[in-house]
N, C-alpha and C positions, 0 to 999 in steps of 0.2 A: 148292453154289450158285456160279454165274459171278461174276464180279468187276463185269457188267455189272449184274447183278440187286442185288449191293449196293449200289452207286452209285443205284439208282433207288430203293431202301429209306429209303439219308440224305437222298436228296431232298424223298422225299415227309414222313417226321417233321420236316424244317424246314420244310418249308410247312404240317404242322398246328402248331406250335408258332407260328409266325410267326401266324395266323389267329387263336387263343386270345388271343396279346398287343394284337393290333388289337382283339378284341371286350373285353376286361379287361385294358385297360392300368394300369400300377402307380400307386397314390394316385387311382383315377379313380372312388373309389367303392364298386361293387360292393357286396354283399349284408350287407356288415358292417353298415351306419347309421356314423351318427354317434357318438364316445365320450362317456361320462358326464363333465361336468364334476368330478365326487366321487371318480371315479375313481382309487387311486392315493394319494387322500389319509389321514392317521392319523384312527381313531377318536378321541382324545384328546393332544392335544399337551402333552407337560407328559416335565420331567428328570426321572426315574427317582431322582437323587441329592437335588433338590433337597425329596422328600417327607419332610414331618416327622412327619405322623398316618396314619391307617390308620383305617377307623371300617367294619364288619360288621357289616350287621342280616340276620338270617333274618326268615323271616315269624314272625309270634307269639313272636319272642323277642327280649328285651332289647339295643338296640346294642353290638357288643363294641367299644372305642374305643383305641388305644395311641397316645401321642406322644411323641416327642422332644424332649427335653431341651436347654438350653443346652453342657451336655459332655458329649452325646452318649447320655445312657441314654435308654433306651427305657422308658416306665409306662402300665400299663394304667391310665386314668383313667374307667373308666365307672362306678363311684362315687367317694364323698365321699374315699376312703381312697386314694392312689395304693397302687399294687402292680408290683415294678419286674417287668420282661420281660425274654427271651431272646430276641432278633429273630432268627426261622431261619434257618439259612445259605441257604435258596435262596428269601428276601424279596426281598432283589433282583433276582434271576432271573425272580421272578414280574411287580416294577415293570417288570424291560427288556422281558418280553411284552406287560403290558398297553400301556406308549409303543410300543409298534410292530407294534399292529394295525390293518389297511387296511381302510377305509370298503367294504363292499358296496356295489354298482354303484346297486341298489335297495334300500335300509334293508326290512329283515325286520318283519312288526308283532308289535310289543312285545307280551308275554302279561301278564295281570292283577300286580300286584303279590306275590300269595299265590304265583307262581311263580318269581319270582326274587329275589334275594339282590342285598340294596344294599351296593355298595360307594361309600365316598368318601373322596377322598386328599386331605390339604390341604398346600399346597405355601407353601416360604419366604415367599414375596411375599402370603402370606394369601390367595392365591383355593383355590379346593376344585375337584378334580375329580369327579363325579360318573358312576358308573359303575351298570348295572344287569344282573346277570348269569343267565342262564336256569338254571334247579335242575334241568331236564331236559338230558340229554347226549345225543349220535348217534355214534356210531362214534369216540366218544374225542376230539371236538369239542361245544363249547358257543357259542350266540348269547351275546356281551356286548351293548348297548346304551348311549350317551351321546348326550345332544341331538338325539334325534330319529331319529341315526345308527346301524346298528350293523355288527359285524360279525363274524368268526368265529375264536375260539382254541381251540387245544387245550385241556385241561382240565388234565392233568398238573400245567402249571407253576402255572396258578393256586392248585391244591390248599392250597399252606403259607398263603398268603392266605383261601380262604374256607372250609376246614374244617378244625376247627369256628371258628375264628376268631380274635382276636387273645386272646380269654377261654385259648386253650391253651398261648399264650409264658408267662404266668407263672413266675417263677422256684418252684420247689418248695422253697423253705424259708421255715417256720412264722414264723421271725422275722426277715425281713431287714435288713440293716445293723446286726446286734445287735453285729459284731464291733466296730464302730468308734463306738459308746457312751459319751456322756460320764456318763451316772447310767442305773444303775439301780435297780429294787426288784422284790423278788419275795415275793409274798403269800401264804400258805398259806388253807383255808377257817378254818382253827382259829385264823386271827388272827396266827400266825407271820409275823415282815415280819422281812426285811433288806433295807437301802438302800446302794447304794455308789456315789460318786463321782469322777469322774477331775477331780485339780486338777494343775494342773501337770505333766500325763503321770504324777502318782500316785495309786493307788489309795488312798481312805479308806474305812471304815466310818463309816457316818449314823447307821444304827438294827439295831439296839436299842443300842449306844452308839456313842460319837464316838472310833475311835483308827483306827490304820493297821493298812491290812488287807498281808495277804501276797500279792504280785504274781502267783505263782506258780498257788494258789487261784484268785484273780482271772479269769486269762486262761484256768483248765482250764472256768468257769461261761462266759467267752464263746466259747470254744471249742464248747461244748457247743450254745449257745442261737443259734451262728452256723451249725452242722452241722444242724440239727433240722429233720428233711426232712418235707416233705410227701408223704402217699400219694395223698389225691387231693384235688383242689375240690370242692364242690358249688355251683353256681349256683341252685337252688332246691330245694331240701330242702325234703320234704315233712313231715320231724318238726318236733312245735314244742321251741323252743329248752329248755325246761323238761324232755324230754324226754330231751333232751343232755347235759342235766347243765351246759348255757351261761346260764342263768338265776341259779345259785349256782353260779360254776366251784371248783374244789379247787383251782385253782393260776391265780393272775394274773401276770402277765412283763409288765414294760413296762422299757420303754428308751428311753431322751432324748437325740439327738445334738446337738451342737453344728454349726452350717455356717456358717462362716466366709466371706462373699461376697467376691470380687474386686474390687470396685470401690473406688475412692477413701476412700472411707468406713468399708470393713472392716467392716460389721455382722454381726453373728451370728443368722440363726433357727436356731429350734431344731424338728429332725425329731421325732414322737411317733409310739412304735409300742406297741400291746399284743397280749398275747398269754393266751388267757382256755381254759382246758384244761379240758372237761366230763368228763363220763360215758363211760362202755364204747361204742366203736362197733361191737364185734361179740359175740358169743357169747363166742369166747376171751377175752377181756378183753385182748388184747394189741396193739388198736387202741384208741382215745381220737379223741373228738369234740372240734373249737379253734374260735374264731373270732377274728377282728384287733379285733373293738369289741363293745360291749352289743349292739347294734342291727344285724348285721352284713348286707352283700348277698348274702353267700356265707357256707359253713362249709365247715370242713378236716380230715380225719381224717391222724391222725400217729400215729406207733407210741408207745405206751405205756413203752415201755422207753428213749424217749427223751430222756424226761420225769423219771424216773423216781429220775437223779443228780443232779438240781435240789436242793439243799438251802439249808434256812430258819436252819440252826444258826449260830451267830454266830460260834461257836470254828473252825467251820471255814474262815471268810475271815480273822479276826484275825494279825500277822503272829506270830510266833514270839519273835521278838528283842525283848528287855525294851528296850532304849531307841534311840531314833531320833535319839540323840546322834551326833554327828559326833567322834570321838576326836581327829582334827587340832584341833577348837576347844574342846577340854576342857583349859583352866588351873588349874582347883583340883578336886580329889578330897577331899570329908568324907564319913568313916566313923565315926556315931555311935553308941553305946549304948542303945538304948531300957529296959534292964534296969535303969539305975544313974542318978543324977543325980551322979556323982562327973566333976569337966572331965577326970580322965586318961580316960575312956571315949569321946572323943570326937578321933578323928586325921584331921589335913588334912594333903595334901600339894597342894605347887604347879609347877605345872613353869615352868623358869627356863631359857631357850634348849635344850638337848638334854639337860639335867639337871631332875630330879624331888627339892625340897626340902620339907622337913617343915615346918608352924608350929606353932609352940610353943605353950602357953596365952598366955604372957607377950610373944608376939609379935618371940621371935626366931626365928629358922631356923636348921636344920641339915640338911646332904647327908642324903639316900634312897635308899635301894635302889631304881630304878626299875622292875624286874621284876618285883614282888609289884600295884604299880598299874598297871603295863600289861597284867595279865593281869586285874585287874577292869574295866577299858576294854573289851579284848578279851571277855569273857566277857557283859561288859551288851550290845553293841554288834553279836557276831555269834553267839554261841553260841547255836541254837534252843532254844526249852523245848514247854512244852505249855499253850498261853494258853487261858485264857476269859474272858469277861466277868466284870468282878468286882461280886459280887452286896453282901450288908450285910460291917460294919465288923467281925462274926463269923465270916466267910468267914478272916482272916487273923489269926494271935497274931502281933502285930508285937514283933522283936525289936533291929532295929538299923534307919535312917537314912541313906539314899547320894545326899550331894547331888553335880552338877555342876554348875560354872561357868566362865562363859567369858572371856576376859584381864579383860573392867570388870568383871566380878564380878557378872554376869547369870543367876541358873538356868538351864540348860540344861536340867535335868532333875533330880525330888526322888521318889526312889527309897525307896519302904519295903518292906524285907526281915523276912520273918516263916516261919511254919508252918503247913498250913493243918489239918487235924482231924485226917487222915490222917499227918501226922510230915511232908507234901513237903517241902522249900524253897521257898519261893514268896515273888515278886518283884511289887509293883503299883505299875504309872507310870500314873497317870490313871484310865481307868475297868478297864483291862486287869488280870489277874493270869496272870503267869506262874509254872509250876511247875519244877521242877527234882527230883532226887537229891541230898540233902542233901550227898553225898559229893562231887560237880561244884562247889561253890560254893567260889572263891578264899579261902585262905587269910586273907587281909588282912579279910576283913570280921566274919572271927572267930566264926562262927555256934556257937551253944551247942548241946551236947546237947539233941534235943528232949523227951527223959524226965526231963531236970534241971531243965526251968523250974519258975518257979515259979507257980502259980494267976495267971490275971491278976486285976487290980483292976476291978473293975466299973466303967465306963464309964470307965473314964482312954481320954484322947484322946494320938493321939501329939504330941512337941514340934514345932513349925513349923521348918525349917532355919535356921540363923543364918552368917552369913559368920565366917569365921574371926580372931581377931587378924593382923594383916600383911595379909590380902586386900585387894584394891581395892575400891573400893567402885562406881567407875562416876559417879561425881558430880565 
């Protein structure tokens, strides 16, 4: 082609372009209209951060509800019972889609309520956002719906939000908060109860008696009843409870926290959880039907074998150590005879700055050997036995008397040493009896052969302790 014929080429496409711009010049109109004033703008304006509830209705089914907490925890509250929640890692993700989806030019019309799923969000300031979402999807897109408006999100991210709904954050364990427990009790069907309390960060035994339990024990029972996983919920269970074995459960758990408020004031409520353990949920027997109350919205099937090292025995919370004496505040040591009313059968010693003195009947003193009674300190104080509940006053042949006291000459502790049918040694401070190997028992307390006693006396009662000549008396 000439050099002349392209020069009349560029002429002539500027003068059609030139023509085009004259008939449809720029902003002058043309075939678009006018734009939507909605245009552009959010379906729902509201922070993503500042949501505290979450509340998911399907059609014909119960509102799933979860709010937030003052610090932060997340509870399902669509019953009487909160039940705490695992808020998904991709909740948020879901709030930052719904604040930022864009208003359709022309709102879509809304389909009957049976076809979409109610969402609503209520925010710090207490207003609620109000959301309505179509159960029907198109290519991996769903119509939402708010005030009239709606417009169009993916489905994906909604997902951790509307299915199945907030009813599926539940945490999967049978008893929550069991680990940080200020009482509990656990009740067998047979009537078996123990009750234990936390006083002072220490563990007691309530029931069936009143002494100090072993810490040890303690924390393997919250251990357990803090681990004890859920297999699944059921939101409406078609068995009736009687069925389950939740009408007469074999096994009740409850536990009582203390909550200590912040405020000025410092008051305490107290959280209430139970735990009510029916009948076989499956064939194997190696599932178990629960509920949280008598009357419950939901039931929980848990493994059987979960269940299973729960025990009601008293001997096995009871601590081990015969006395809960403190050795640093132990000033007199009496070692009496229960065999003899003769006074030489009956030895105190005192301890007198880093020295351990004897008194006398006559109430003078003499230097001690101190390592025959620092090994009966030691031996009351840390040596474990094998406790139980001590049952009648036949349970134990009392043979000897171990009192403690402390500088004003207070009991600390009033110790009777005896045998129990079987030849033990065995020690009872309170309701507790400990056992021992008569062979373990210190020297100083001078235990007799158990084949040498002699018959006891029918109902002889033992002697009350008595403070020794020279002791203080505290007054």
């Amino acid at each position: 082609m000439s050099m002349k014929a392209v020069l009349v080429a560029v002429i002539g496409l500027a003068l059609l372009v030139g023509v085009a711009l004259m008939l449809n010049p720029p902003g002058g109109g043309g075939s678009r209209g006018p734009a939507s004033p909605i245009e552009g703008l959010p379906l729902a304006s509201f922070d993503p951060a500042l949501v505290t509830s979450v509340s998911v209705t399907h059609p014909a089914q119960r509102e799933q509800r979860a709010e937030r907490r003052a610090d932060g925890r997340w509870v399902l509250t669509t019953s009487p019972l909160e039940w705490p929640v695992a808020l998904p890692a991709q909740a948020p993700g879901a709030l930052a889609a719904l604040a930022g989806l864009v208003r359709d030019p022309q709102p879509a019309p809304a389909p009957p309520e049976s076809d979409t799923v109610t969402l609503s969000l209520g925010l710090a300031d207490r207003s609620t956002v109000a959301l309505r979402v179509a159960r029907e999807q198109l290519g991996g897109r769903v119509r939402v719906w708010a005030a009239g408006a709606s417009a169009s999100a993916e489905v994906a991210p909604l997902q951790p939000l509307l299915n199945p709904g907030p009813a599926s954050w539940r945490m999967k364990q049978a008893l929550p908060g069991a680990r940080d427990a200020s009482r509990l009790t656990v009740t067998k069907s047979t009537g078996e109860t123990i009750a234990l309390a936390r006083i002072d960060n220490r563990w007691t035994l309530r029931r069936p008696v009143a002494a100090r339990a072993e810490p040890a024990a303690v924390e393997s029972l919250l251990g357990a009843l803090a681990s004890l996983p859920v297999l699944r919920f059921d939101d409406a269970p078609a068995t009736p409870l009687a069925d389950m074995g939740l009408a007469r459960p074999a096994l009740v758990i409850e536990a009582e926290t203390d909550l200590r408020d912040a405020g000025r004031d410092a008051s305490v409520r107290t959280l209430s959880r139970r735990l009510l353990v029916g009948g076989p949920a499956n064939a194997a027997g190696d599932e178990l039907f629960a509920a949280p109350e008598e009357s419950p919205s939901f039931v929980m099937t848990i493994p059987a074998s979960a269940v299973a090292s729960v025990s009601t025995v008293a001997r096995n919370y009871l601590s081990p150590i015969v006395s809960a004496a403190n050795p640093a505040d132990v000033y007199i040591v009496t070692v009496r005879s229960l065999l003899t009313d003769d006074p030489t059968g009956e030895r105190s010693f005192r301890r007198e700055l880093d020295a351990w003195v004897r008194l006398m009947p006559d109430g003078s003193r003499i230097p001690a050997d101190a390592a025959p009674v620092a090994e009966v300190l030691a031996f009351l104080t840390e040596t474990p036995g094998e406790p139980d509940a001590a049952g009648s006053a036949e349970d134990l042949r009392p043979v000897a008397r171990l009192s403690l006291f402390d500088n004003e000459g207070d009991p600390l502790d009033l110790i009777t040493v005896g045998f129990t049918a079987d030849g033990d040694a065995a020690f009872r401070s309170g309701l507790v009896l400990t056992m021992f190997s008569a062979a373990r028992v210190p020297a100083l307390i001078a235990l007799p052969d158990f084949a040498s006693l002699p018959a006891p006396a029918p109902g002889a009662a033992p002697p009350k302790p008595v403070l020794p000549q020279g002791a203080p008396t505290g007054k």
